[in-house]
C-alpha positions in Angstrom: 76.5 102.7 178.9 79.9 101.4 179.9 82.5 103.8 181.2 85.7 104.6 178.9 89.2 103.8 180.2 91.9 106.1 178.9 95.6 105.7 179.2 98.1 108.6 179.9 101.6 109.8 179.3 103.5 112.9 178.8 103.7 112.9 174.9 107.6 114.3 175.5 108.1 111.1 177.4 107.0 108.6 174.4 109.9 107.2 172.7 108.8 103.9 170.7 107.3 105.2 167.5 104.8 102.3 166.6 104.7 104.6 163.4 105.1 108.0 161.9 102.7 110.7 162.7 100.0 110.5 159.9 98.9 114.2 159.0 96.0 113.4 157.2 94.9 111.9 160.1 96.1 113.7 163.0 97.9 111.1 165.0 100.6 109.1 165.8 100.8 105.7 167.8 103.4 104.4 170.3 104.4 101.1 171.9 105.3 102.9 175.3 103.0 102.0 178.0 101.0 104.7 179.7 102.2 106.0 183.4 98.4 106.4 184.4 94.7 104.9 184.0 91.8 107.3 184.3 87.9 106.0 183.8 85.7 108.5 182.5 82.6 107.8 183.5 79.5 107.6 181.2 77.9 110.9 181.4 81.2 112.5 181.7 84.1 113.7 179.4 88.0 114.3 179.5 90.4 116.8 178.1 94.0 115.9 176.2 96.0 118.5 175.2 98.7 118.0 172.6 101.3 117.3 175.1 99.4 114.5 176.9 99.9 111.2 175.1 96.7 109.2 175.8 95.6 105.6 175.3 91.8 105.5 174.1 89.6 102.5 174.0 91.0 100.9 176.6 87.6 99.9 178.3 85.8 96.3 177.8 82.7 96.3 176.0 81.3 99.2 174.0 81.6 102.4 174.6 79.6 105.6 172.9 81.5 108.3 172.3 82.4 112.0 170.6 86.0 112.7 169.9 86.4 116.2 169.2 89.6 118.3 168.2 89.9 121.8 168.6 92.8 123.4 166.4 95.0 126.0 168.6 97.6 128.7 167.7 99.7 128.7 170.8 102.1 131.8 169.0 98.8 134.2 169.8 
């Protein structure tokens, strides 16, 4: 299996709207280029959190994956 390549920026920091966020399906894409790369390495998994803005699929070739999202009251 190939590793994944993921992209990173401060969501606060993303300011070119590719579109509007899209509630049905939980996201919302920008043109601003990520400050960081991480590889994740097959095997292996990473953790966004609402306020990290992250560039998925990145990597060449394909990639196997499970994207998981975990709703969160932060008011608790």
């Amino acid at each position: 299996m190939n590793a994944d390549v993921i992209g990173w920026k401060p969501a606060g920091e993303c300011r070119k709207p590719e579109q509007p966020f899209n509630v049905e399906k939980d996201v919302q894409l920008f043109l601003d280029p990520p400050d960081s790369w991480m590889t994740v390495p097959a095997g292996c998994f990473g953790i966004y959190f609402p306020e990290d803005g992250h560039a998925p699929q990145a990597a060449e070739g394909a990639v196997h994956k499970v994207v998981v999202k975990v709703a969160v009251d932060w008011a608790g």
